[in-house]
C-alpha positions as CSV (number, residue, x, y, z in Angstrom):
1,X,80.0,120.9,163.7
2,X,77.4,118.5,162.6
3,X,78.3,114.9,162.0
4,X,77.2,113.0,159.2
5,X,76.0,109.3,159.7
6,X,77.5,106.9,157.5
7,X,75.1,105.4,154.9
8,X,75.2,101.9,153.7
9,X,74.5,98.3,154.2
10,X,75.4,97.0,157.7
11,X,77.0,93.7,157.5
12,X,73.9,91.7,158.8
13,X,71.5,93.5,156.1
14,X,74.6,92.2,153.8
15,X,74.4,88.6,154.9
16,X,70.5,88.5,155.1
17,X,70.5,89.9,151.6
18,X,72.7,87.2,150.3
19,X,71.4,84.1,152.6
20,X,67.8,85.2,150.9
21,X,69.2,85.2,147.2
22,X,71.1,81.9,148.1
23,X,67.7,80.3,149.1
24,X,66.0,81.6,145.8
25,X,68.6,80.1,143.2
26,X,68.6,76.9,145.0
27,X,64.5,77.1,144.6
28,X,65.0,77.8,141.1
29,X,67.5,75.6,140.0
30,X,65.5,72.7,141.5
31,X,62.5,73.6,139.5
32,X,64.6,73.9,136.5
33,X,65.9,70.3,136.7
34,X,62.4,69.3,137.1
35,X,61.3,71.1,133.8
36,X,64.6,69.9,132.1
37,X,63.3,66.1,133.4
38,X,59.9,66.5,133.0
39,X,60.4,67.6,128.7
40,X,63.0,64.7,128.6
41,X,60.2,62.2,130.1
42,X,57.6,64.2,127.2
43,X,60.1,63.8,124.5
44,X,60.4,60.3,125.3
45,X,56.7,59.3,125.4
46,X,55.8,61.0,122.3
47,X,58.8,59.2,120.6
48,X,57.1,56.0,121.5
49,X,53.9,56.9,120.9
50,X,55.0,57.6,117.4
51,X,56.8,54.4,117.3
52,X,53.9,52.2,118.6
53,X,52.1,53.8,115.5
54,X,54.7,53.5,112.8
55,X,54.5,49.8,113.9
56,X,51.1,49.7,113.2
57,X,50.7,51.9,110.2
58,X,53.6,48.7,109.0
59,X,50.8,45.9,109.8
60,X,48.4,47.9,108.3
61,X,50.9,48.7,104.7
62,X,52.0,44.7,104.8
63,X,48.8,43.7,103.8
64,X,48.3,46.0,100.7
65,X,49.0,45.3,97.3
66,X,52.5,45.7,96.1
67,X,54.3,46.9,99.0
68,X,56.7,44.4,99.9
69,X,59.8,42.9,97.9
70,X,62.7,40.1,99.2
71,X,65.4,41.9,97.8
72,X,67.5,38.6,98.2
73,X,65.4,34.9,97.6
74,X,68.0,33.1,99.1
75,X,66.5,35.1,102.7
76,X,63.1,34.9,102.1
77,X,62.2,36.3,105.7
78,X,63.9,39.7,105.1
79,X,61.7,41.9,103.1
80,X,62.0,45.3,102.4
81,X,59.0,47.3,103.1
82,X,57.5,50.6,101.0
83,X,56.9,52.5,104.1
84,X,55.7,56.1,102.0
85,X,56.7,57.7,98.6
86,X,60.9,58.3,100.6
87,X,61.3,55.6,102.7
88,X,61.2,51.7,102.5
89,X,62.0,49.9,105.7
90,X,63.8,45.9,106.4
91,X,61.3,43.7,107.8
92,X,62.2,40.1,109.8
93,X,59.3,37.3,109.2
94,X,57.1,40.6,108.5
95,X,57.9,42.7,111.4
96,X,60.2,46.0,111.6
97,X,63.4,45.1,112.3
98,X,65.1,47.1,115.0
99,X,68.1,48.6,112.8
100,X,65.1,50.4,111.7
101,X,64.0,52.2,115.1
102,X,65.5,55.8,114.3
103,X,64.9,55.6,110.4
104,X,60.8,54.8,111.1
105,X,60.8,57.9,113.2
106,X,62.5,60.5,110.6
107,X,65.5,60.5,113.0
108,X,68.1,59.3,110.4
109,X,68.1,58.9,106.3
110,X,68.5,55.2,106.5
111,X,69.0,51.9,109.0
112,X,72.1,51.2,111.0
113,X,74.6,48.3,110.1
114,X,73.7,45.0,111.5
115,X,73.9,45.2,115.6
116,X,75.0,48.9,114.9
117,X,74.6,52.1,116.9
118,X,73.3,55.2,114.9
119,X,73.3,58.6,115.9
120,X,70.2,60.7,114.9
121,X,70.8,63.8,112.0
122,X,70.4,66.4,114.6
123,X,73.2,64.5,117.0
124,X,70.2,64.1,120.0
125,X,69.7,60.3,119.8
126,X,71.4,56.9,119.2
127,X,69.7,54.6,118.1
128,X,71.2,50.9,118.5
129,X,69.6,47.4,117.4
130,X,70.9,45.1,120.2
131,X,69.8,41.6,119.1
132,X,67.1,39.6,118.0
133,X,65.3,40.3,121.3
134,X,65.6,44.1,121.7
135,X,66.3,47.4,120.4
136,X,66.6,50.7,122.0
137,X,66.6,54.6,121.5
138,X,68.7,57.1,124.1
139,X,69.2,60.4,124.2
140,X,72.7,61.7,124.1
141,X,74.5,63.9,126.8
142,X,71.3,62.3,129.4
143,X,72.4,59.6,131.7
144,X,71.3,56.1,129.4
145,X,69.6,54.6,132.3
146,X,67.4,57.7,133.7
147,X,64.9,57.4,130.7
148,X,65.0,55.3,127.2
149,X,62.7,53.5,125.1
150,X,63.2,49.8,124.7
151,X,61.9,48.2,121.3
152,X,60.8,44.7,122.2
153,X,61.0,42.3,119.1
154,X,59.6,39.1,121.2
155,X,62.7,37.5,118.5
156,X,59.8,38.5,115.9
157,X,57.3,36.1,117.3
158,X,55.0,38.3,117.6
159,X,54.4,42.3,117.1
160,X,56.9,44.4,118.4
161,X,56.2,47.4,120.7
162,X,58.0,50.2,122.4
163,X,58.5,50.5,125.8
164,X,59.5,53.5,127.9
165,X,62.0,52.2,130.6
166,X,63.6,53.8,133.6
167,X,62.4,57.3,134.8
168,X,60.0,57.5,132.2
169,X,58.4,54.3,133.0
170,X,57.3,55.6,136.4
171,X,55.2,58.0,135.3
């Protein structure tokens, strides 16, 4: 009689196998989470690039002929602005105002209320003007404080800007 040898996996080859494929999806799911952070932190900075233009593509359109109206002459420091051929946008003593932040940038079809949140079209941004000092832009289902941009009105002293805060200001 001949005896046959068992074939298989002995339990150590078992255990190596799965310490091994352990230490690989930890690898990879730490390298994904720096991808998802690291396209959050790009998405961010090109949103206030784009902002920090608008702005001035706005000091630029003030000064041309026919662009500006005061819908109301009673509040001669709110204008309305012809932005392009779709969109006009509220200015405060000649400056965007921040109800404006997510319409300038295409995100929404028009401005939120006074001292109103509004949510982007697509549902990936709110957009809130917080006073006569500040503004800001979040994206949703992304902890508020890890990366933002902050729309600084300087109470429309001066020109306003965008500002990336939190994660995204460290790089």
């Amino acid at each position: 009689m001949t005896s046959k040898q068992a074939q298989g996996f002995t339990l150590i080859e078992v255990v190596v196998v799965v310490i091994v494929l352990g230490v690989l999806a930890i690898t990879a799911t730490s390298k994904y989470i720096d991808l998802k952070k690291d396209a959050q932190i790009a998405v961010f900075t090109d949103l206030a690039g784009q902002l920090n233009q608008a702005l001035l593509n706005i000091e630029t359109i003030r000064h041309l002929p026919n662009k500006i109206h005061t819908p109301d002459a009673a509040k001669p420091a709110w204008e309305k602005l012809a932005y392009n051929d779709s969109t006009e946008l509220w200015l405060y003593k000649g400056f965007m105002h921040a109800r404006e932040l997510c319409h300038v940038l295409g995100l929404t079809a028009s401005a939120s209320n006074k001292n109103g949140k509004i949510d982007s079209n697509d549902g990936k941004f709110t957009c809130k003007d917080e006073n006569t000092e500040f503004g800001w832009i979040r994206m949703n289902n992304v902890d508020p404080n890890e990366c933002y941009i902050r729309y600084v009105t300087n109470k429309y002293q001066s020109q306003p800007r965008a500002i990336l805060q939190g994660e995204c200001a460290q790089n």
